[in-house]
N, C-alpha and C positions, 0 to 999 in steps of 0.2 A: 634439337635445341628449341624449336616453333613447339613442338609439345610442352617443353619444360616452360617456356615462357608462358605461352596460354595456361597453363595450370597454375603458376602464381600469378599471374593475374587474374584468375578467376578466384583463387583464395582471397586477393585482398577484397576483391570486389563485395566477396559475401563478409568478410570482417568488418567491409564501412555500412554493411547494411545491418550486420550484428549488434554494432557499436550504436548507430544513429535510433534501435531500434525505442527508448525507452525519451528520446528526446526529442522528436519528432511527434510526441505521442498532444503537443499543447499546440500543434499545429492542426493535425489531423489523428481521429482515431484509427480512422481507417487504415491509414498510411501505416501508422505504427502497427498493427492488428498483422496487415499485410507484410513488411519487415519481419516481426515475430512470425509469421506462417512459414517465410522463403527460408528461412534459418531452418524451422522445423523440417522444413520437406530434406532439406541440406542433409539436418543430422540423421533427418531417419536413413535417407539414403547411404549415406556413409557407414549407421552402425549394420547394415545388411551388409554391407562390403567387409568391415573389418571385426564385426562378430558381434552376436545381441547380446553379450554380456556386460554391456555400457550401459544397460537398463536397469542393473540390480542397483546403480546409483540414487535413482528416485522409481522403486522395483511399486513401493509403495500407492504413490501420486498414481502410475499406471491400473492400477487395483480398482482404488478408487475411483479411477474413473472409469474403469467396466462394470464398476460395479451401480454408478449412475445409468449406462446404458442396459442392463438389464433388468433395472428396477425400473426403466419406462416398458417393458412386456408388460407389468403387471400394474402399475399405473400410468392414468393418463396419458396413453402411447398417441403418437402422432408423428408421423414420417420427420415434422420439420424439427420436431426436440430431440430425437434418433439424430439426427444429422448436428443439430447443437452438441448433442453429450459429445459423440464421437468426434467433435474437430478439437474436444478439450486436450485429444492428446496432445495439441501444438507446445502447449507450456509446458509439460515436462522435458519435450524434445529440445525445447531450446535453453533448460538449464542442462542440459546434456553438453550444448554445444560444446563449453572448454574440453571437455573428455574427450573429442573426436579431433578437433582443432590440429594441426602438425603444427607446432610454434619453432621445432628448430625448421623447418622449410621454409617457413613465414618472418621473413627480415622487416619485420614492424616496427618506426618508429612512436612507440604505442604512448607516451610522454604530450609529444609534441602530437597527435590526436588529439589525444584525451583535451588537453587546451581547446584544439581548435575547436573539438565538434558537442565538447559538454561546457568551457567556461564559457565561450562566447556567449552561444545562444540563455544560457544561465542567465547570465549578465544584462541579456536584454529583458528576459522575462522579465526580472525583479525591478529595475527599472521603470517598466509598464508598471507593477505591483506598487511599488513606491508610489508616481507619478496618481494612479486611480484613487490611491488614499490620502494623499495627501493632495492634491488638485481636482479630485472629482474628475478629471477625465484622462485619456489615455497617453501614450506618446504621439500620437497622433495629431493629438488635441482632438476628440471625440470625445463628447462627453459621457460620460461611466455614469448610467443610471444605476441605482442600488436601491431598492424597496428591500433587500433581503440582508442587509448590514453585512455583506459579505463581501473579501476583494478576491478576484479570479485570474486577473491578468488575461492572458490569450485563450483561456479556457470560458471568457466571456460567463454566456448566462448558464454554465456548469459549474457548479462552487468547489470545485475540488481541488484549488491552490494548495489550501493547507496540505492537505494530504500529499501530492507531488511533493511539496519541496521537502516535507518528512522524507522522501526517501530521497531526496536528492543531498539533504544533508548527510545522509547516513553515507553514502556513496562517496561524497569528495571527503568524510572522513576515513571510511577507509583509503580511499588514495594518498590522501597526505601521510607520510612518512613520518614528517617530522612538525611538529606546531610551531611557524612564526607569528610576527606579528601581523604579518599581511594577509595570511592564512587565516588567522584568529577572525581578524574584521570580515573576512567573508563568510567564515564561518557564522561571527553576529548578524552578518546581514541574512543571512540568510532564516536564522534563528527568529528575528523581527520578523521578518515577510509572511514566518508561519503565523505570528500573534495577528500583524495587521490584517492577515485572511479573513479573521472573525471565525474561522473555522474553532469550537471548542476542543472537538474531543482532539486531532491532532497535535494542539499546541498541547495539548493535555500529553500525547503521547509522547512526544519530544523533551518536555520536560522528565516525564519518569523517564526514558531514556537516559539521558543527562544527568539525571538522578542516581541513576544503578552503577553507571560508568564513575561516575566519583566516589560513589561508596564503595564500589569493589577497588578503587586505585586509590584511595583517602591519601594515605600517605604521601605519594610520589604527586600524586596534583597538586598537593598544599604547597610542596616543597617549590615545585615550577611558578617562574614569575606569570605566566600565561594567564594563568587560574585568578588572579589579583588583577591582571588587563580584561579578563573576561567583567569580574564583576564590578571595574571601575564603567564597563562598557554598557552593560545592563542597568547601572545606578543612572548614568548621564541620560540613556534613552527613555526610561521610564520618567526623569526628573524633568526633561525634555516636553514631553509632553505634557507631567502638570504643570509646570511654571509658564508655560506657555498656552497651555489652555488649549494646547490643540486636539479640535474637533476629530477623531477616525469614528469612518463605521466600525471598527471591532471594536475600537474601543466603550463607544457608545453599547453594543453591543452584549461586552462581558460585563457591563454593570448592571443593566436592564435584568440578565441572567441571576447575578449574587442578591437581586431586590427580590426578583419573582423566586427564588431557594426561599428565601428567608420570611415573606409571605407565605408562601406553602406549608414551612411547618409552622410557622405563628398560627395560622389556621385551621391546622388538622389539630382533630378532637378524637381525645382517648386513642386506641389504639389502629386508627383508620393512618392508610399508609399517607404520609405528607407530599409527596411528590406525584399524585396521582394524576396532577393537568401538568407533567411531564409529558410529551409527545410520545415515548418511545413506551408510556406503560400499558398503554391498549394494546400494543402490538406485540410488546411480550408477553401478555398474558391470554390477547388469541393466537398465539404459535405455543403455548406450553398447552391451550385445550385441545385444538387440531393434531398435537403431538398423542394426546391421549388418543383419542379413535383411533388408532393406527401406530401404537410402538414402537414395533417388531421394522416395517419399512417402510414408513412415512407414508406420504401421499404424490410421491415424483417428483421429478425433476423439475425446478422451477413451479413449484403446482401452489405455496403460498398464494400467490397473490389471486387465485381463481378458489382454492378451499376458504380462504377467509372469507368470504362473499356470504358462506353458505348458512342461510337461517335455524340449521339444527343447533349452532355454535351460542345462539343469543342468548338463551334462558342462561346457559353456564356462564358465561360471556358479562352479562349484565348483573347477576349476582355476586361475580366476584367485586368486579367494576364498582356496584352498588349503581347501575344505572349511568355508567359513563357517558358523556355526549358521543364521544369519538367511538368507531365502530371496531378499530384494531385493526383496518384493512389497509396494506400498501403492497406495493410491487415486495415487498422483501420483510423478514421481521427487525432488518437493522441490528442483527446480533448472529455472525455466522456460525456459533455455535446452538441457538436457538434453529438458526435455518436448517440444519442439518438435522436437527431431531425432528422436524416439522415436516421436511420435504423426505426424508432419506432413513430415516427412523434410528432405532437403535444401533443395528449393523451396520449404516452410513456412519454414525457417529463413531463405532468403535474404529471403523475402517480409517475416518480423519483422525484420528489418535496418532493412528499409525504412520499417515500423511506427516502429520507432526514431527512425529521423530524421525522419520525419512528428512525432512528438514534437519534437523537437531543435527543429525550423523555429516553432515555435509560439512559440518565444521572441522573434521578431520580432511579437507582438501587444501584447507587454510593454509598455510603455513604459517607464518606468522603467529608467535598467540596471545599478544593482541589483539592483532585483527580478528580470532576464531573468538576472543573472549564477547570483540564489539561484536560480533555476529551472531551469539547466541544472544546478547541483550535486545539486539534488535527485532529478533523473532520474539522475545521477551515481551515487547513494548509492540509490540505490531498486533501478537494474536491473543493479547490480553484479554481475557477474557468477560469482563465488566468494562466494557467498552462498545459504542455503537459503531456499527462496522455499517459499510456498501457492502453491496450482495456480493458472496459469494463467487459465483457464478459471471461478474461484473470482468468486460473486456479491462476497464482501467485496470483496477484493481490487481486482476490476476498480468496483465502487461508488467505493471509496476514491479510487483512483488518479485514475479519469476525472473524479469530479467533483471531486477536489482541484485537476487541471488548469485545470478550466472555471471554476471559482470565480477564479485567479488572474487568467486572462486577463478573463475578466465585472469582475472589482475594478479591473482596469487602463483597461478601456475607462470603465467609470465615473466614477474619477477624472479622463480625461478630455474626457467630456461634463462636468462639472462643472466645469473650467476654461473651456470655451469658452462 
């Protein structure tokens, strides 16, 4: 009976560390990084005991990432990116997790969680979020310096609100069963937090999200009074703001953006591209020449941000450009499909295809088919491709994404063990 007891207790102990792993992540990286690791070791451990056939799940994402660590033999090798490629397998492992999980032995009140340990701290975030844009400083009352028109909440001088709460929306929409109205406003509020972030491309993403989600339901959204609360909700917060004049960084922000667009091409003559003192054009177009030397398998792992450096790149580099100021050099090319043809070459690229659809296939865990419909839009609107992306390779990023994944599929198998 002391066996059987220590054994569910050690089950739940790893499910609040499961659970906690993608929320914890605006506190600390590390914290969450570490969470996501102990889950990994979990599953790997587990699928040795109960058979490695729990791998053909994401058989793919494993591929690929051997295939990162053998593409460091042949570039740029150095013990310490050997040891980076290889700990990538922790994200597979841990969208693995629901697979290995026992749920009928684990008497989880997974409901009453889910409140405590994702709306709460939510709740406080957005709060900070709110309070920094509209007050200039935080809940604290510290003041929120902002040279970068951006709001962050607890992710301070990291800008990457927007994007978190992209998927934090996606998340308590899948959990919501059913749309109220109390649901709805949080829903809104959380919708705004993404605008006030100043973050462009996610409000960008969350809109075509929202986008696809009502064109593929047209009918049954119209019919729902929801859809008419929604955009009575969106009319009053945007009117809110002009009638009242209120100053945000984002918003200051997205107009700055629509002046500097509209300058650009007022500006560009003949057939010269108009968006060229865009940020993001030097850099795609030195990761599309650095792709050319090298095809077939790029130039390694992480190896951008040290190949663009490199003076063979200029002549090609400034011809296209026509003599750009900006060199095209950053930690990353800000387009992970760009990064992958750059760092990883063509077989990197085909191999992420594949990655792809190893995603795609997961939507058969769903049950639900709505929820498997929001989950292929989400991957829709996430791995857009005309969109500037964080690397790759990025602890957030891939934190975010993987256990956004696991969480959906974990909430669906649970639902139902709990029917049967």
């Amino acid at each position: 009976m002391q066996i059987i007891s220590e054994f569910k207790s050690s089950e739940k102990i790893i499910f609040y560390i499961y659970i906690i792993t993608p929320i914890v992540i605006f506190v600390s990286k590390f914290l969450s990084d570490l969470c996501l690791s102990i889950i990994a070791i979990y599953t790997l451990f587990k699928i040795f005991k109960i058979g490695i056939k729990k791998i053909e799940k994401v058989f793919f994402f494993f591929i690929f990432i051997l295939y990162i660590v053998i593409n460091l033999f042949f570039n740029n090798f150095s013990i310490i990116s050997l040891l980076k490629s290889i700990s990538l397998i922790r994200f597979p492992l841990f969208i693995l997790f629901p697979f290995i999980y026992d749920f009928n032995k684990s008497k989880i009140k997974f409901e009453r969680i889910f409140l405590i340990i994702y709306f709460i701290p939510i709740l406080v975030f957005l709060m900070n979020m709110y309070t920094q844009s509209f007050l200039n400083t935080d809940i604290f009352g510290i003041e929120f310096k902002n040279d970068y028109q951006r709001i962050s909440s607890f992710f301070y001088d990291e800008y990457i609100a927007g994007t978190y709460l992209f998927f934090v929306f996606y998340i308590f929409l899948n959990y919501f069963n059913k749309i109220d109205f109390l649901k709805l406003i949080f829903l809104s509020t959380l919708y705004f937090a993404v605008f006030l972030s100043g973050d462009r491309t996610p409000f960008i993403v969350i809109n075509f999200f929202i986008f696809i989600i009502f064109f593929l339901n047209i009918k049954s959204i119209f019919k729902s009074k929801y859809t008419y609360y929604f955009i009575i909700i969106l009319f009053s917060f945007f009117m809110f703001l002009t009638i009242f004049k209120v100053e945000t960084p984002a918003l200051s922000k997205y107009l700055k953006t629509v002046e500097n667009v509209k300058k650009d091409f007022q500006n560009s003559e003949g057939d010269e591209f108009p968006l060229k003192r865009w940020g993001y054009y030097g850099l795609y177009v030195k990761s599309y020449i650095t792709f050319k030397k090298s095809p077939i398998i790029g130039h390694g792992y992480k190896s951008f941000r040290i190949e663009c450096k490199d003076k063979i790149y200029d002549a090609e580099y400034n011809k296209i450009t026509n003599n750009l100021e900006d060199d095209g050099c950053d930690s990353h090319p800000h387009n992970i499909y760009l990064e992958v043809l750059s760092d990883l070459g063509l077989i990197g690229f085909l191999l992420f295809f594949l990655l792809l659809y190893n995603f795609y296939k997961l939507k058969e865990y769903i049950a639900d088919k709505i929820k498997a419909e929001y989950f292929l839009v989400f991957l829709v609107a996430y791995f857009f491709p005309f969109k500037p992306f964080g690397s790759l390779y990025s602890n957030f990023n891939l934190i975010m994404l993987c256990s956004t994944v696991s969480f959906v599929i974990f909430y669906s198998k649970y639902k139902l063990t709990k029917k049967n």
